[in-house]
C-alpha positions as CSV (number, residue, x, y, z in Angstrom):
1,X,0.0,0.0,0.0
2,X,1.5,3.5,-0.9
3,X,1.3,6.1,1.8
4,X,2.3,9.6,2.3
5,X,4.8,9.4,5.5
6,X,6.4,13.6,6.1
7,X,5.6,14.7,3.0
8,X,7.3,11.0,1.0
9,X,5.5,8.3,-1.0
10,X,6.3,5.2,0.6
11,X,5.4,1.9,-0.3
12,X,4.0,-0.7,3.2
13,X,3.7,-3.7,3.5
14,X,0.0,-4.6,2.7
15,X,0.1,-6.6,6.5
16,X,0.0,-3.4,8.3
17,X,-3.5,-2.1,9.1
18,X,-3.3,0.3,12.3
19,X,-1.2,3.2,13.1
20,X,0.5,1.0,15.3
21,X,1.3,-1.1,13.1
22,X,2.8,1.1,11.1
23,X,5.0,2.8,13.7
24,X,6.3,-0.7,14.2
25,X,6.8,-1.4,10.5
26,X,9.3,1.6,10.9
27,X,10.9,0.9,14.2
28,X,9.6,3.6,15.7
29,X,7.9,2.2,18.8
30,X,10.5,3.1,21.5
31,X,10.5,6.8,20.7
32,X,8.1,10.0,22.1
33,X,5.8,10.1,19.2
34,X,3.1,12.7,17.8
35,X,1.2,11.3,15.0
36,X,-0.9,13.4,12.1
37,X,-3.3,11.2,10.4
38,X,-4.9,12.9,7.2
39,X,-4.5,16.1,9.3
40,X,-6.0,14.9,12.6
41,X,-3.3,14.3,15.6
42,X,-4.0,11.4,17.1
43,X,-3.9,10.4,20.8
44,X,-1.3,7.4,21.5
45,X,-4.6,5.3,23.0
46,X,-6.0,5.7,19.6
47,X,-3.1,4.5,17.5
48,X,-3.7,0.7,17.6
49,X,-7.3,1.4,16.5
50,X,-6.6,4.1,14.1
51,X,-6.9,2.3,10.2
52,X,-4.4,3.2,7.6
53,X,-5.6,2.8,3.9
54,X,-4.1,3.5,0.8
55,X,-3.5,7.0,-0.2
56,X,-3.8,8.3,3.8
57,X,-1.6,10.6,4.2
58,X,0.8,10.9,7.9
59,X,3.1,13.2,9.8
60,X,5.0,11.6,12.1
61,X,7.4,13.4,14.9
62,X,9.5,12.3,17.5
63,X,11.3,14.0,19.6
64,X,15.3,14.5,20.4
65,X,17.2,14.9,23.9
66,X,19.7,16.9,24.5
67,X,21.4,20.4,26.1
């Protein structure tokens, strides 16, 4: 499935189905994360729920320590 990840076409695996998903499919799941869904922020309880299709497009942020 192609999907529009900050601004990039990227091709997923057709296996993933949930924002969670996704965020795993990326190796995102140990980082602070805000996710934009076709422009709605989503709350983290709402991620494994949360359906991606084809076309949807996401913002993904995490954030960085330091001083």
């Amino acid at each position: 499935m192609k999907l529009v990840i900050n601004g990039e076409a990227m091709q997923i695996n057709d296996t993933v189905t949930t924002v969670e998903q996704l965020i795993r499919s990326l190796q995102l799941e140990k980082k602070s994360l805000i996710v934009e869904h076709n422009q709605a922020i989503l709350k983290k309880e709402h991620h494994s729920n949360t359906v991606v299709s084809e076309g949807d497009r996401l913002e993904i942020v995490h954030f960085v320590g330091g001083g």
